[in-house]
N, C-alpha and C positions, 0 to 999 in steps of 0.2 A: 579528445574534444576539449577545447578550453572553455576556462569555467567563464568568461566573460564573452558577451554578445554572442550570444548560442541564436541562432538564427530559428525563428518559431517561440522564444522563450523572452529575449529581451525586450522589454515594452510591454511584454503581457501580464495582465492580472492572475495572479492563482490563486487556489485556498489549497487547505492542506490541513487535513482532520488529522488528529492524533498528534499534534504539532509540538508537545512536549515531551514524547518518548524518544528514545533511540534513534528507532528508522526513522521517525517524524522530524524530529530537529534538524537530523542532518540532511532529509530531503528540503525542510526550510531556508537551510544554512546553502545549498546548491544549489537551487532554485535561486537564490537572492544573488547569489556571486553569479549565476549565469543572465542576470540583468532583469530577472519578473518581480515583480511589487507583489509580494506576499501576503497572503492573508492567514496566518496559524489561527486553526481549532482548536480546543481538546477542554475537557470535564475540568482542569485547573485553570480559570481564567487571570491568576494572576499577572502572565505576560503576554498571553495571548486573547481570544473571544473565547466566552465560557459558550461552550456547543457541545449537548448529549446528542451525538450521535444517533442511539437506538430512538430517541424520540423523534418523529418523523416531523412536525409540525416546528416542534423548534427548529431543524436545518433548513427547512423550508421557509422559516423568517428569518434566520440567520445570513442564507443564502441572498434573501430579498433586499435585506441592510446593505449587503456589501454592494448589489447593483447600484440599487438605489444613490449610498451614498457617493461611492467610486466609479462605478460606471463595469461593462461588460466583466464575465471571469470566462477567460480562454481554457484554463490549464484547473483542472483539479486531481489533487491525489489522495487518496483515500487508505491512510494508512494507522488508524484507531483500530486497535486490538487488546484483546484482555487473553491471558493463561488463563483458565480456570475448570474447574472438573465440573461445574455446573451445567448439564445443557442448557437450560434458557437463558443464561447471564453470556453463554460463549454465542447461540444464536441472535440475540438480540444485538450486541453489538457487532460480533465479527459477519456475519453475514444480513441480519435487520440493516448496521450500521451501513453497508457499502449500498443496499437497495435504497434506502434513502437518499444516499446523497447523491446516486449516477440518477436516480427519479430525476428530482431537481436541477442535476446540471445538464442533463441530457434536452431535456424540457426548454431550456434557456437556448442549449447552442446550438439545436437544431432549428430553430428561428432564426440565426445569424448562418446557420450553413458553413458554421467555423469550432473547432474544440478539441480538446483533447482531453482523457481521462488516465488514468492510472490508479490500479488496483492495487493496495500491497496485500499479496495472501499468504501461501506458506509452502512450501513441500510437502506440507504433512497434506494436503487435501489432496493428494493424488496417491501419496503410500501410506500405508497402513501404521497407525501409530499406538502401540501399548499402553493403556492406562492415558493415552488422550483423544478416548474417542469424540469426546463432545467440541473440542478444538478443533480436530480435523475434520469431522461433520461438516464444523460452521466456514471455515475454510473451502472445503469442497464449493460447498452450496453459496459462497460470496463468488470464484472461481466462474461456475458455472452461470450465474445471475450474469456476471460481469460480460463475458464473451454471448450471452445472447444478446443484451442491450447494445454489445457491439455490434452484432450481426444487423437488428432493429434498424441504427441510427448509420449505417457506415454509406445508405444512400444519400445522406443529408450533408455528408462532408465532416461527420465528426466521427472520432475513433477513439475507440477505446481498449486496455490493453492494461495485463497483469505483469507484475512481479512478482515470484515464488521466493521468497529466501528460504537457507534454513538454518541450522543454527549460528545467530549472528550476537557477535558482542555486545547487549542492551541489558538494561539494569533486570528485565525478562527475564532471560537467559541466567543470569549470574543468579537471580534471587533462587534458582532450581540447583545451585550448585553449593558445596559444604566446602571443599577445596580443590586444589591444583588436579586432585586424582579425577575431579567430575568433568573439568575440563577435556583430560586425556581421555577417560574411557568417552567423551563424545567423537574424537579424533575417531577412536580404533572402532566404535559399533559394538553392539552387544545380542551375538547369535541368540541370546536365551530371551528376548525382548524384540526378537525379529529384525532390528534397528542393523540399518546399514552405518558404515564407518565413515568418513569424510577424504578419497584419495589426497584429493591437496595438500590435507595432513594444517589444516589452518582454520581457525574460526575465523567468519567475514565480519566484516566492520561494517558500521552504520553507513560508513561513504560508499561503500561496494555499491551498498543498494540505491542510494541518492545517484550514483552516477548514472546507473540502470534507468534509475526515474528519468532524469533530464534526457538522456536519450530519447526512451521514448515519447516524451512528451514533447520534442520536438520536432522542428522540421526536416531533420536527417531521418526520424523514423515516419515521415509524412506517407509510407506505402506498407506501414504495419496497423495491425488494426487486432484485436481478436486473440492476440499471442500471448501464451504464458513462459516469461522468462524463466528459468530455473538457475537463480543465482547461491549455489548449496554445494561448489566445491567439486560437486561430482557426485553426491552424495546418494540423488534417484540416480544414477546411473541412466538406464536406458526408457524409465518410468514414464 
């Protein structure tokens, strides 16, 4: 796919929650090279809109700005997450955070009968994760929220549709790791921790999953709706 005039993407408005992390920047970063006028979120408004996510009323004014001032949003991706052992801090945003803002977008583009959404969730909400159960919880339940709102809206001509990554190179990831050795035992999996290995033998990059986004947030994926990508190497295997 080339990253300029992606057909469904160019000309269009997006927003993009989480827009200073990792997967978020680089879904900004291919988004804008595929020709959509972007709009980044996230809790640091220094270069983007300062937007908390888990608060429901701020996305919903946030949301109203951008119409308001710029006019319709086609494309939203929702890719604001936090690591944490907390349950309410990991439900509030990881899974609070994606029902607010498919609420609101869904809301909008089922009135135009046009839209696409995209979920970034995780691997882990479908396999079983040691010592992160509150992560994959909120994961699970962002996963499952998302593909029903799909189901909801997919009469009105808008769709909606996840990304699974798993472990990808983001300051996330890294900030879990001590050295080179954390890296490899993610590679190899650890039987005593139940964790599967990564066959590809590679950790994915923030573009893996930005590619994954522009995909399906496009007109090439205009007959998927519902579906969770699992972009993790190989990692669920047959999950």
């Amino acid at each position: 796919m080339s990253v300029a005039d992606v057909e469904g993407i160019t000309g269009r408005r997006a927003v993009v929650t989480g827009a200073t992390g990792g997967i978020g920047r680089a879904v900004v970063d291919a988004l804008t090279a595929a020709g959509a006028d972007v709009h980044g979120w996230d809790l640091d408004g220094a270069a983007v809109r300062a937007v908390d996510v888990s608060d429901r009323a701020a996305v919903a004014m946030a949301w109203k700005a951008v119409e308001n001032d710029e006019g319709p949003i086609d494309l939203v991706v929702s890719a604001a997450g936090v690591l944490s052992e907390d349950w309410d801090i990991c439900m509030a945003v990881n899974a609070g955070g994606v029902r607010n803002i498919l609420d609101v977008a869904v809301q909008s583009m089922t009135d135009r009968r046009r839209g696409s959404a995209v979920v970034i969730s995780s691997n882990a909400g479908a396999t079983p994760r040691a010592r992160m159960a509150p992560y994959a919880a909120s994961k699970a339940a962002a996963t499952s929220y998302a593909r029903s709102i799909g189901l909801a809206v997919a009469g009105h001509g808008v769709r909606v549709n996840i990304v699974s990554p798993g472990s990808t190179d983001t300051p996330m990831l890294r900030g879990m790791w001590t050295s080179d050795d954390d890296r490899d035992a993610v590679l190899a999996g650890d039987p005593a921790q139940h964790r599967l290995g990564i066959p590809l033998q590679r950790i994915a990059a923030p573009t893996d999953i930005a590619a994954a986004v522009v995909y399906l947030a496009s007109d090439a994926a205009r007959h998927v709706t519902m579906h969770d990508l699992r972009i993790d190497g190989g990692a669920t295997l047959d999950m």
